[in-house]
C-alpha positions as CSV (number, residue, x, y, z in Angstrom):
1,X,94.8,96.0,97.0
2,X,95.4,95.5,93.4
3,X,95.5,97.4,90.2
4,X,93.0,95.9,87.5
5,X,92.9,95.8,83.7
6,X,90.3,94.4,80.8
7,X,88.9,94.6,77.5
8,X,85.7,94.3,76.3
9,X,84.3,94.3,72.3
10,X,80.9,95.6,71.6
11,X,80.5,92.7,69.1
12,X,79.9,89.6,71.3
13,X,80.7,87.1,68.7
14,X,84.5,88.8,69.0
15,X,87.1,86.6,71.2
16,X,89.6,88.3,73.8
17,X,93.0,87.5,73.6
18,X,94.2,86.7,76.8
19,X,97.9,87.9,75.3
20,X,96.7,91.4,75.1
21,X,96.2,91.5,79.3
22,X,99.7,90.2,80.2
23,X,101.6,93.5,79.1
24,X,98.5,95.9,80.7
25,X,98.7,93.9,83.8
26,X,103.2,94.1,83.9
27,X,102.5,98.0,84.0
28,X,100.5,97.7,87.0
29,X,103.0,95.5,88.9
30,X,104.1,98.0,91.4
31,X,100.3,97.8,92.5
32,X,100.1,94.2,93.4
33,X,103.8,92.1,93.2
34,X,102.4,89.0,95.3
35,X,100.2,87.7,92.1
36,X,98.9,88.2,88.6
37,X,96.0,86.7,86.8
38,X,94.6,86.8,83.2
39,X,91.0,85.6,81.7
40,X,89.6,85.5,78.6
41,X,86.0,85.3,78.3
42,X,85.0,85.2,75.0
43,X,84.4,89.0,74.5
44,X,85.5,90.1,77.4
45,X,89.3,90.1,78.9
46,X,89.8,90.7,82.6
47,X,93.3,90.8,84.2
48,X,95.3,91.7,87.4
49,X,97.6,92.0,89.7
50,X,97.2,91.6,94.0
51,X,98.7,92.7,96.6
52,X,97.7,90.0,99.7
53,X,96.1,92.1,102.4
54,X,93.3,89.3,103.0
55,X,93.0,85.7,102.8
56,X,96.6,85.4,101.9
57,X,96.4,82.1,100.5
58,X,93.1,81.7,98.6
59,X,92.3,85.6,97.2
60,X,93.5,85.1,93.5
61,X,91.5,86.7,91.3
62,X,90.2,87.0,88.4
63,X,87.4,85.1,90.6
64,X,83.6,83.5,89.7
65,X,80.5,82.8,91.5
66,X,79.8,79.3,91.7
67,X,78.3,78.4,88.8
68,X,80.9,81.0,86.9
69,X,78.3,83.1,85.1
70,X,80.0,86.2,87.0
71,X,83.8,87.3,87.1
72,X,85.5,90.3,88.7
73,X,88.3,91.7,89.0
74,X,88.6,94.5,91.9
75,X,90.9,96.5,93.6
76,X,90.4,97.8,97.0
77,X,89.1,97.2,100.5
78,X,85.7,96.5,100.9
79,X,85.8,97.3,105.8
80,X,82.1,95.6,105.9
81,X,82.3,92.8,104.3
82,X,82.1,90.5,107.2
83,X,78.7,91.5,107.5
84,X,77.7,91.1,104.2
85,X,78.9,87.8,103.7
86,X,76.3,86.8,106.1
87,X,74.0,88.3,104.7
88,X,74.4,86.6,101.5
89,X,75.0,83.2,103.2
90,X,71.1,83.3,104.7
91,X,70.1,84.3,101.1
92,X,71.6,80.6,100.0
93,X,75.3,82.0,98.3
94,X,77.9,79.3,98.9
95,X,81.8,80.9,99.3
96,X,85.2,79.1,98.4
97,X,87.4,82.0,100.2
98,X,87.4,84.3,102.5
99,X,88.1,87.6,100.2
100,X,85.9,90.6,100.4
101,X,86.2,90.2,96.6
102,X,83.8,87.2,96.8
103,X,81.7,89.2,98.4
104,X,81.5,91.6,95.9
105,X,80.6,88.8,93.1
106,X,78.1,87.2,95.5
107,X,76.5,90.4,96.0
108,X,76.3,91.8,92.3
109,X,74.6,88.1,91.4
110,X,71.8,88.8,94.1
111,X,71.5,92.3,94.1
112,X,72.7,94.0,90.7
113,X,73.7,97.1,90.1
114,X,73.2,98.1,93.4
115,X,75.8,96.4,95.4
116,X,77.8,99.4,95.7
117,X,75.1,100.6,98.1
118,X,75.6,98.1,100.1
119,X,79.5,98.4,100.7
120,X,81.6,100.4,103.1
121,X,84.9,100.4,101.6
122,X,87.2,102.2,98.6
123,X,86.8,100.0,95.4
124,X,86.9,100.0,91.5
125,X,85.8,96.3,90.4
126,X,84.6,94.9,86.7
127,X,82.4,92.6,86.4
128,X,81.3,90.4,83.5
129,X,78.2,88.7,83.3
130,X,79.2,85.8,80.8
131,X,75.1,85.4,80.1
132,X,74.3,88.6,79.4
133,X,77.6,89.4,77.6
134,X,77.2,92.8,80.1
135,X,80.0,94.6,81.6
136,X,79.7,96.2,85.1
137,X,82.1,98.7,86.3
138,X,82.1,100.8,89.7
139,X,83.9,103.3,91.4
140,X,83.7,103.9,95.4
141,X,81.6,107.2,96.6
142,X,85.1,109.3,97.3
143,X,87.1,108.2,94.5
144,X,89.8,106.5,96.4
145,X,90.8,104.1,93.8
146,X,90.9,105.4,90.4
147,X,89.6,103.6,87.5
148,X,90.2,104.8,83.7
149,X,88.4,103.9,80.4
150,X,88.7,104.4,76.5
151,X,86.0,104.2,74.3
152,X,86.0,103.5,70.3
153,X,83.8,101.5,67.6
154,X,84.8,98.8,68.6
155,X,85.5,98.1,72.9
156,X,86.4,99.5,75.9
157,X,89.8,99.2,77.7
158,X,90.0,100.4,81.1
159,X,92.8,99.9,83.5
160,X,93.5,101.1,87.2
161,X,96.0,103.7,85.6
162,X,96.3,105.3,82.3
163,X,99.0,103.6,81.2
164,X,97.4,100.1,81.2
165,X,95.2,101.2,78.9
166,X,98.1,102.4,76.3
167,X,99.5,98.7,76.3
168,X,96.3,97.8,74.9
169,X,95.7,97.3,71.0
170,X,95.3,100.2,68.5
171,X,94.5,102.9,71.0
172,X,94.3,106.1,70.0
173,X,96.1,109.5,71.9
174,X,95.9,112.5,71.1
175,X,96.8,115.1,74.0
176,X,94.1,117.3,75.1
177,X,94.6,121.1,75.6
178,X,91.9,121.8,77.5
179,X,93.0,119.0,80.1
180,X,96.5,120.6,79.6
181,X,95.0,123.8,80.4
182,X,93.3,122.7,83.4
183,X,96.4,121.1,84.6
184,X,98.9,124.2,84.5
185,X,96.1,126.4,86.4
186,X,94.9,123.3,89.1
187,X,98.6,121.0,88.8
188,X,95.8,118.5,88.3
189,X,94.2,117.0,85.3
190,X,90.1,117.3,86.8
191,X,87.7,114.2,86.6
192,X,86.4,112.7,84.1
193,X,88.8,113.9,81.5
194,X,92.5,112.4,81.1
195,X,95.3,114.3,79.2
196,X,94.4,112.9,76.8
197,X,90.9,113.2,74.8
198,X,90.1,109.9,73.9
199,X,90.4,108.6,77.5
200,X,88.5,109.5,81.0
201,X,88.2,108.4,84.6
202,X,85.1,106.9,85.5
203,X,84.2,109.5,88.3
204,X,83.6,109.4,91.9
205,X,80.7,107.1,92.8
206,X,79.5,106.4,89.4
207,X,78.7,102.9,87.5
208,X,79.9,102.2,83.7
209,X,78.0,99.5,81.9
210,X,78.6,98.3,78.7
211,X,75.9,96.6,77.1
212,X,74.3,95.8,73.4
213,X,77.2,97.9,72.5
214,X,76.1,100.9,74.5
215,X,77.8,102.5,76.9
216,X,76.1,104.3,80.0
217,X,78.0,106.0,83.3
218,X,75.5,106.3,86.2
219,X,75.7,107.8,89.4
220,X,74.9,105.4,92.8
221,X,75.8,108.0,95.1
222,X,76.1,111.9,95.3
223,X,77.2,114.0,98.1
224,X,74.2,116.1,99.5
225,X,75.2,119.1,101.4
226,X,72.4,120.0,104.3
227,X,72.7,121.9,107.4
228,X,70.6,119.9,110.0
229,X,70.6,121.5,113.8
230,X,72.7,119.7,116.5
231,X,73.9,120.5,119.7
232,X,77.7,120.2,119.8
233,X,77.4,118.3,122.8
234,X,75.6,115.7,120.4
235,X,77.8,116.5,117.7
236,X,80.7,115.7,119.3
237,X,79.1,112.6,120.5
238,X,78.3,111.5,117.3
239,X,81.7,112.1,115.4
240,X,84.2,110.3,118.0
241,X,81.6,107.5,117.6
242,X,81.8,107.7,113.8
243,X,85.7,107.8,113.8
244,X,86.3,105.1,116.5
245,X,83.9,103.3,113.7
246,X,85.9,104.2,110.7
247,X,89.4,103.3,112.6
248,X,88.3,99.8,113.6
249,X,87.1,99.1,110.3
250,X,90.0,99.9,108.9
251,X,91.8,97.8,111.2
252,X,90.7,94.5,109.4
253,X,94.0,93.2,108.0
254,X,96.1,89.5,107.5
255,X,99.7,91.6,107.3
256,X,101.2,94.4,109.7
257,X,99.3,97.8,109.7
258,X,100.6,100.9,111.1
259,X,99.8,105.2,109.9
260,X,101.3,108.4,108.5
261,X,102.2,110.7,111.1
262,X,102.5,114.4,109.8
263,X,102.0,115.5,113.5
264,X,99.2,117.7,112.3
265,X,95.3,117.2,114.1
266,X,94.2,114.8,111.3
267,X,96.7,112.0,111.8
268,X,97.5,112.8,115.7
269,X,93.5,111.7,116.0
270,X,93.8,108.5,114.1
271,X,97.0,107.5,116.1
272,X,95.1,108.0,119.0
273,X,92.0,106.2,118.0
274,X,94.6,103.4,117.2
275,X,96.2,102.7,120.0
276,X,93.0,102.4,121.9
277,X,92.3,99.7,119.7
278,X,95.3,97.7,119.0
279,X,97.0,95.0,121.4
280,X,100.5,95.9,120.0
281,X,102.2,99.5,119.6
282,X,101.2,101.6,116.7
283,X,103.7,101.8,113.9
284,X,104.3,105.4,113.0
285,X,105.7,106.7,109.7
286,X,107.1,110.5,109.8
287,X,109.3,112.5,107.3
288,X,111.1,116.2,107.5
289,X,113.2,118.6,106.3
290,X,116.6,120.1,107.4
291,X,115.0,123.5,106.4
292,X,113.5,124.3,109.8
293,X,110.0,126.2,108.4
294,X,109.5,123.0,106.5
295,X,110.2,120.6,109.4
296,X,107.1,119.6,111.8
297,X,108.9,116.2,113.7
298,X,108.4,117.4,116.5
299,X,105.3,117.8,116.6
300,X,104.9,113.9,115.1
301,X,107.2,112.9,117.8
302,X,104.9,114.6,120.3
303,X,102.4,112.1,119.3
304,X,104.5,109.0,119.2
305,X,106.1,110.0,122.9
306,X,102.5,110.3,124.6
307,X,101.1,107.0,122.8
308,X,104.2,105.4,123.1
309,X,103.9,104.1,118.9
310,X,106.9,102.4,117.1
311,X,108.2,105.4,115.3
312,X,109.8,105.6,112.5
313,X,111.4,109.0,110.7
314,X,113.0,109.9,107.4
315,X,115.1,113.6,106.1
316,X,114.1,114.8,102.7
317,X,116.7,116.5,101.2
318,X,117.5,117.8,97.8
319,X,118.9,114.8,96.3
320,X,116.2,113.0,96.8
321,X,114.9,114.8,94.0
322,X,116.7,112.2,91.9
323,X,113.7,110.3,92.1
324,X,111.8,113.2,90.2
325,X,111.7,110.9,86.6
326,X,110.5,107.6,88.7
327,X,107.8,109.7,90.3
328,X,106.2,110.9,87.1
329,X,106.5,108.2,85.9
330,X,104.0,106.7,88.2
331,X,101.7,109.0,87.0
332,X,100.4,109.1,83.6
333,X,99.0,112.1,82.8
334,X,101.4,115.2,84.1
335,X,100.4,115.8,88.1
336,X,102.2,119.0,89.8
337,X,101.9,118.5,93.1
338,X,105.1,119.2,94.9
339,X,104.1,117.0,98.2
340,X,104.7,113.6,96.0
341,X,108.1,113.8,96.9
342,X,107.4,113.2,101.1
343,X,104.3,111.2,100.4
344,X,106.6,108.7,98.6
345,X,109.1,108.6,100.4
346,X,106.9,108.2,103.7
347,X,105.2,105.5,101.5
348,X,108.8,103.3,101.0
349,X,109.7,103.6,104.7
350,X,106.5,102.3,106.0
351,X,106.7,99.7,103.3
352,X,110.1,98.4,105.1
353,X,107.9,97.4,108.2
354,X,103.9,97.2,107.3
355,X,101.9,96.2,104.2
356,X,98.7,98.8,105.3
357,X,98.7,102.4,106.4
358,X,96.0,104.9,107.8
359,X,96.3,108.6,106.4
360,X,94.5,111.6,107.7
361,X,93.1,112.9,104.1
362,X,90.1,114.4,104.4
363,X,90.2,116.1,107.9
364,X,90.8,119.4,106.2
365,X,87.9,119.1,103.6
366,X,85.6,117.7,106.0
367,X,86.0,120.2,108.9
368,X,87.0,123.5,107.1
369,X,90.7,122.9,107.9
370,X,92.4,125.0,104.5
371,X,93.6,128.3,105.4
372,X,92.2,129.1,101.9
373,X,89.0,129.0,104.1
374,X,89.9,131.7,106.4
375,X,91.2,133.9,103.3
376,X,87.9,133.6,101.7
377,X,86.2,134.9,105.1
378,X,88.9,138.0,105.5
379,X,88.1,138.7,101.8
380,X,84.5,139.2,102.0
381,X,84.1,140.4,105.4
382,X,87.3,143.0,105.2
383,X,89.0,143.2,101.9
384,X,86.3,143.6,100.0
385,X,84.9,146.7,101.7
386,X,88.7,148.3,100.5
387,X,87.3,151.1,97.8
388,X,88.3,149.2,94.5
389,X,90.7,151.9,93.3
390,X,92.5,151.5,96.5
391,X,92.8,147.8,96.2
392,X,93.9,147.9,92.5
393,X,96.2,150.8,92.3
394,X,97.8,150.6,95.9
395,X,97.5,147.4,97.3
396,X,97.9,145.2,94.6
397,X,101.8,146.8,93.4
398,X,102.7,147.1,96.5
399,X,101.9,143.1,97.2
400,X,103.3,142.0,94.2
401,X,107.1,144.1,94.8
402,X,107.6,142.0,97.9
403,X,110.3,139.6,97.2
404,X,109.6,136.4,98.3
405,X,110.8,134.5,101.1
406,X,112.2,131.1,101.4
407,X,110.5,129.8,104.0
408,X,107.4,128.0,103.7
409,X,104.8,130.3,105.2
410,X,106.2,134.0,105.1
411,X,104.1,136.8,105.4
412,X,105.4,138.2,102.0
413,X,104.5,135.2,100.7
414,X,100.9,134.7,102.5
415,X,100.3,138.6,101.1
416,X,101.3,137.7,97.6
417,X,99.3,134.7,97.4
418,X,96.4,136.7,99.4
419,X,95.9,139.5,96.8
420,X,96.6,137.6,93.5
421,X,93.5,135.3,94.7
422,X,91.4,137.6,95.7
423,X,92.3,139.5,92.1
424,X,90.0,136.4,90.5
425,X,86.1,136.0,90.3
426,X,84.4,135.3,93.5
427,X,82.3,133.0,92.1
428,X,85.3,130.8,92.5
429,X,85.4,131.4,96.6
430,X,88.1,129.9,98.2
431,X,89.2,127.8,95.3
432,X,90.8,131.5,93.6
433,X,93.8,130.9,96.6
434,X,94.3,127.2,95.1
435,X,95.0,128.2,91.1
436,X,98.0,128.5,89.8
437,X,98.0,130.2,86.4
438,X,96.0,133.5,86.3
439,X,94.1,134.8,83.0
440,X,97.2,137.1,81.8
441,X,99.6,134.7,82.5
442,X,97.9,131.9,80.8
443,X,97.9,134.4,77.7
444,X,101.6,134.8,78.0
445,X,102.2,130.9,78.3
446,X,100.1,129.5,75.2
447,X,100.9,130.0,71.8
448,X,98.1,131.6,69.9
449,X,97.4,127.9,68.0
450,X,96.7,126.7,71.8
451,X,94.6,130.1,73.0
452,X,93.2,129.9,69.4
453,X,91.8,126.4,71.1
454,X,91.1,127.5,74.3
455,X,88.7,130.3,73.5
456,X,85.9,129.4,74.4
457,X,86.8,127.4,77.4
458,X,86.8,128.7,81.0
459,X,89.6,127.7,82.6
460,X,88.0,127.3,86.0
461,X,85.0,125.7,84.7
462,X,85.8,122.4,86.9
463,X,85.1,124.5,90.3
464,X,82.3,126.0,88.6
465,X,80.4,123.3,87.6
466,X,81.7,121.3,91.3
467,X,79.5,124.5,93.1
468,X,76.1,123.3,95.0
469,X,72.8,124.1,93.4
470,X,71.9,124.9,97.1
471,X,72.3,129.1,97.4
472,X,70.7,128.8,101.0
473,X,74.3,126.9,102.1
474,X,76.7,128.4,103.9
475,X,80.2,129.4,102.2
476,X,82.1,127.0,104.8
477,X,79.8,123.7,103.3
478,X,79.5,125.1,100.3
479,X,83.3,125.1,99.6
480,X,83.8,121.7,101.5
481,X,81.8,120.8,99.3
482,X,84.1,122.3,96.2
483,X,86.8,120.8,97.8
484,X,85.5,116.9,98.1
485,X,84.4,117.0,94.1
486,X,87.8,118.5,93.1
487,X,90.8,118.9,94.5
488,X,90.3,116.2,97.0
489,X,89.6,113.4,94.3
490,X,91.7,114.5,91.5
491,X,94.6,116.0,93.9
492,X,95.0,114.5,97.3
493,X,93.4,110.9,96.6
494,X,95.6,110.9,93.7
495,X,98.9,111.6,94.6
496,X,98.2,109.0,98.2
497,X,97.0,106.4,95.6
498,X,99.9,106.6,93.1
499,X,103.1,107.0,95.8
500,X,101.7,104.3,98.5
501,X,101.3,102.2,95.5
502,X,104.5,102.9,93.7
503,X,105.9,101.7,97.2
504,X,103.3,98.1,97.3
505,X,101.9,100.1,100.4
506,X,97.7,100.2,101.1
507,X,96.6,103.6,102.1
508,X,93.6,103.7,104.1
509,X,91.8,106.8,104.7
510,X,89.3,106.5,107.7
511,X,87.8,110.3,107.3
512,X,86.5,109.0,103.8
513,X,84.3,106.5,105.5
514,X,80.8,107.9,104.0
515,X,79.5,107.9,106.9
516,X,82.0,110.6,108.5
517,X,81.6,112.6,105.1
518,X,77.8,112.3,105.2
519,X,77.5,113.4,109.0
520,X,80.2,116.2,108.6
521,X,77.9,117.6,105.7
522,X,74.8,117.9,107.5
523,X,76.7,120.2,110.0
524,X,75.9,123.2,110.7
525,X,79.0,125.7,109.6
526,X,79.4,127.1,112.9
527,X,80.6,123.8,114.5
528,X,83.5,123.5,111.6
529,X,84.8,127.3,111.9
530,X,84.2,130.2,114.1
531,X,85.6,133.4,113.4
532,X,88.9,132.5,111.6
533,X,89.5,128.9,113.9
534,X,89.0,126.1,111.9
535,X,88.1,122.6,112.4
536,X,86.1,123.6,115.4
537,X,84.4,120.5,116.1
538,X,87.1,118.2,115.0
539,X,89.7,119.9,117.7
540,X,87.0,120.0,120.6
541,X,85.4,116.5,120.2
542,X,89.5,115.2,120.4
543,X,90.9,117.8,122.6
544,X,92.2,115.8,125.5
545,X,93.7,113.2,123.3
546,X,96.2,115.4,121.7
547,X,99.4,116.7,122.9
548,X,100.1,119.9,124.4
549,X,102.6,120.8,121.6
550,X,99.9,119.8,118.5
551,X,96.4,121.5,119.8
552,X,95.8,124.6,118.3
553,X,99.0,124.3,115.8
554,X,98.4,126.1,112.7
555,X,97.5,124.5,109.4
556,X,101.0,123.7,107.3
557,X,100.2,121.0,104.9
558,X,102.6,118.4,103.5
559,X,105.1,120.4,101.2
560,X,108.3,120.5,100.3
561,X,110.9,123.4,99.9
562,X,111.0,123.4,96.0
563,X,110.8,127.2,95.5
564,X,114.5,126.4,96.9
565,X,115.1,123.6,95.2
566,X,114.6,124.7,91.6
567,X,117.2,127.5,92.9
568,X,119.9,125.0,93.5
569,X,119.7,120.9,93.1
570,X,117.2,121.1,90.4
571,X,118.2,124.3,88.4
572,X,120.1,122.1,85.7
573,X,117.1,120.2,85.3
574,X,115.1,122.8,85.0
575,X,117.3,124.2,82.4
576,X,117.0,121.3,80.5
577,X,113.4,120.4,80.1
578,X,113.0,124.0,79.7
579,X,114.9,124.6,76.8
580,X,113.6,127.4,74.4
581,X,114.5,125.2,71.6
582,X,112.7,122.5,73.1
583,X,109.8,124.5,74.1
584,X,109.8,126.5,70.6
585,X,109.6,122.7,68.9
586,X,106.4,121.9,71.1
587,X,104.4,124.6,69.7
588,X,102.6,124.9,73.0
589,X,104.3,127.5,74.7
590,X,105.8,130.7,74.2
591,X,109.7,130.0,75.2
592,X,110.7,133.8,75.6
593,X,108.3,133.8,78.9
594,X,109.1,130.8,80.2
595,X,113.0,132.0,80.0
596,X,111.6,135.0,81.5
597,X,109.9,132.9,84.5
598,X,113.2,130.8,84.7
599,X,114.9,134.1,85.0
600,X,113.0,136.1,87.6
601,X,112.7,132.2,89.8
602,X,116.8,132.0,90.0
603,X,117.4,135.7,90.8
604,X,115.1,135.4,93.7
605,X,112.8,138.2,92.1
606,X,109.7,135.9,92.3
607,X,108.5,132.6,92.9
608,X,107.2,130.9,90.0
609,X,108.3,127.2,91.2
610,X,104.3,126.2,91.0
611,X,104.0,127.2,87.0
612,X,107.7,126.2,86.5
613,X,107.8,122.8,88.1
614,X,104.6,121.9,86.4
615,X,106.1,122.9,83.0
616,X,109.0,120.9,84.0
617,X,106.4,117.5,85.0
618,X,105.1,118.7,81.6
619,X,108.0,117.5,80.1
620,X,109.0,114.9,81.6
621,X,105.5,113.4,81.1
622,X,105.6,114.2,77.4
623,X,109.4,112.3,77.1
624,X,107.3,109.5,78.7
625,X,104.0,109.5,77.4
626,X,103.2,111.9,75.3
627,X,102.3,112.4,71.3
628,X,100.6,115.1,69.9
């Protein structure tokens, strides 16, 4: 695991400066503190740092072929490349180490561009081809590992994180409203756009090549949604095949490995996959809460007693919220998902005893595992039928004079969040119960310079355009699907990437292996939910290797009590980055609402913590990063 930085000028006669890659590389140290390597190649720079997972002793990079026509740099895990490196052994290629990153170089010089076909594994290399004067850059199919660039006249910079790239020469800022916009209503800036305009992340199994000063960003892969007949007899059969698969894969390691453990289905199934295949206990990784709706140990412990792993468990409290400036600092463009806190902190424990650890992401996109999914069925197969009139002028007051609740999963607060989704556009399906910042709200936030700006943009337009072509789907794939382009690469992926990595901690994420994501989209939706019971086939195919206390358990998701929080430990924060002066200097927001949200959060009238923490990372960001 790595993070990875370069240059590259669009005039070949122009000569890196290997200089330039030693402060982009420093900001990426967190990624890889066990070595650091810089290369200029006439004009092309490559640089970065490692984190030893494989061939301890020989995987420095940047690394050649043999005859040195081809460098890379790379960050990630490539699971097969055992295989591979056979492969290109028969085919004559001669290796000096035994890194999966040779493999990668081996494999661009004898089969091009389409290398990343051939790889199981999360990745985002750069190659140079010192012959052609060509660059090759490549993201895996999921977007596990993130990859930025900027473009101008004259190169490209790119970087593993945005910040890299601002260490780089004369790079231009400027922030972006729209990606601002998109951030307050999603608490997530959406692929391929950055906050700010001039830069963007190479998205999800896509290819960048710079050449004869052009620039051009292919896809190798896309995600094909298609409902193929199966038994679930054969279904099952096929899936605990898959996932045994993915597990042992992700098994391959030179250092100590062990997994998160929310106690939830996800990670309860890769535990158990694990210790089938291990020789040595599992290590197990758990964090909770002294607030009791926010606490799930037990169930985690439930998992560690009956596979007898070496568990490990760490409290969040509200002081730990100390950590909120490091955090965002980690990322650099403003993210507002509250669950950094746990994923972090989960990350540094683990850290204390392993190098490598398997996460449960994806079960829930996969398998139809969001409760958003059942509130999308209830809405169009019994809310909708409501008479309009009844539904606007009755239901919707009533909902919205419930106070709210502190605890995590109230039925005042499921009924709120309920009828304010189901207020927006179907067209959105179950995405409408995952914004944050409704159309009348959003008018209240922005100045009128910013709305003046956003006119003409729709602020859900990254769902919209994420929807499958495919009307004959059903709305459980079709929303999966939603789910995998969006909020699972620019969300989820994100926030395990940045916090494991702020810790110097691999995640690995077995339900990503293509072929589970593949398989799981040529389902048919009656094996992922029935009725309003989700994850159908996931829970059957792994019934009897879950505890009694964990089958069946309702969906809770990894979140922290900050609704409370901003209440108590973090109100003087709050105050402060929220300053009407401050926010009347900004020019982006109108400072008597945001009073008026700070106002009606502390009294316990409502709960705006998600618009009010993300106006808070806002901030924060801005002291950090951020120029207008």
């Amino acid at each position: 695991m790595c993070g990875i930085c370069g240059i590259a000028y669009k005039d070949p006669a122009r000569e890196t400066d290997v200089h330039v890659l030693k402060p982009m590389c420093d900001t990426l140290r967190h990624r890889g503190p066990d070595d650091e390597g810089q290369i200029a190649l006439g004009p092309c720079g490559l640089g970065m740092r490692r984190l030893s997972i494989i061939d301890l002793a020989t995987g420095h990079q940047p690394l050649s072929n043999e005859d040195g026509r081809f460098w890379i740099v790379f960050n990630g895990e490539i699971y097969n490349f055992q295989s591979l490196r056979l492969e290109l052994e028969a085919l004559g290629h001669h290796f000096q180490t035994h890194t999966d990153t040779e493999v990668i170089v081996h494999g661009y010089e004898a089969w091009g561009d389409r290398v990343c076909e051939r790889m199981n594994g999360m990745f985002a290399f750069a190659v140079w081809d010192t012959e052609r004067r060509r660059l090759f850059m490549a993201r895996d199919r999921l977007g596990i590992k993130p990859l930025y660039y900027y473009e101008d006249a004259e190169k490209i910079v790119f970087g593993s994180e945005l910040k890299a790239i601002l260490k780089a020469p004369d790079i231009q800022k400027t922030l972006d409203l729209t990606a601002l916009g998109h951030f307050l209503t999603f608490e997530y800036v959406p692929s391929p756009g950055s906050i700010f305009r001039e830069i963007r992340k190479l998205p999800q199994g896509h290819t960048l090549t710079l050449e004869d000063g052009r620039i051009r960003v292919r896809p190798y892969w896309r995600l094909v949604p298609r409902e193929i007949p199966i038994t679930e007899a054969d279904a099952r059969d096929r899936l605990k095949e898959l996932v045994r698969d993915a597990v042992r894969l992700r098994l391959i390691a030179d250092v100590p490995l062990g997994a998160f453990l929310s106690g939830g289905i996800d990670s309860s199934i890769l535990v158990s996959q694990m210790a089938g295949l291990m020789e040595r206990p599992v290590q197990t990784f758990s964090v909770g809460f002294k607030e009791s709706s926010y606490n799930e140990l037990h169930y985690a412990r439930a998992v560690a007693r009956d596979y007898g792993t070496d568990h490990h468990e760490f409290v969040v409290e509200a002081d730990a919220l100390d950590l909120t400036e490091k955090l965002v600092g980690f990322f650099d463009e403003p993210f507002g998902d509250f669950s950094i806190f746990p994923t972090y902190l989960v990350s540094k424990m683990a850290r204390d005893h392993v190098t490598v650890c398997l996460s449960g992401d994806g079960g829930d996109e996969l398998f139809a595992g969001y409760d958003t999914y059942k509130a999308h069925r209830f809405d169009r197969s019994v809310y909708r039928r409501i008479p309009a009139w009844m539904r606007n002028g009755i239901v919707r007051p009533l909902a919205g004079a419930l106070p709210p609740t502190a605890q995590k999963k109230g039925v005042a607060n499921s009924i709120k969040r309920f009828v304010a989704g189901a207020a927006l556009d179907e067209s959105l399906m179950h995405a409408r119960w995952m914004t944050f910042l409704d159309p009348s709200n959003r008018s209240a936030l922005f100045t009128d310079d910013v709305l003046r700006t956003l006119r003409t943009e729709n602020p859900y337009r990254p769902i919209l355009d994420a929807v499958p072509g495919d009307e004959t789907l059903d709305d459980v794939t079709r929303t999966g699907y939603i789910d995998v382009r969006t909020y699972l690469a620019d969300d989820i992926l994100v926030k395990v990437d940045r916090m494991s990595m702020a810790a110097s901690l691999e995640a690995r994420v077995p339900y990503l292996d293509h072929r589970v994501v593949e398989f799981a989209f040529s389902l048919p939706p009656h094996l992922k939910m029935k009725g309003y019971q989700t994850k159908l086939l996931l829970n059957r195919t792994f019934w009897d290797r879950l505890p009694s206390e964990v089958r069946n358990r309702d969906k809770q998701g990894f979140s922290i009590p900050i609704k409370n929080w901003i209440r108590g430990a973090l109100k003087p924060m709050m105050y402060d980055l929220l300053d009407p002066a401050r926010i009347r200097g900004q020019g982006l927001f109108r400072e008597g609402f945001v009073s008026r949200l700070m106002d009606e959060h502390v009294r316990g009238r409502e709960n705006h913590s998600h618009t009010l923490w993300a106006l808070m990372v806002f901030q924060k960001w801005s002291d950090l990063y951020g120029s207008r």
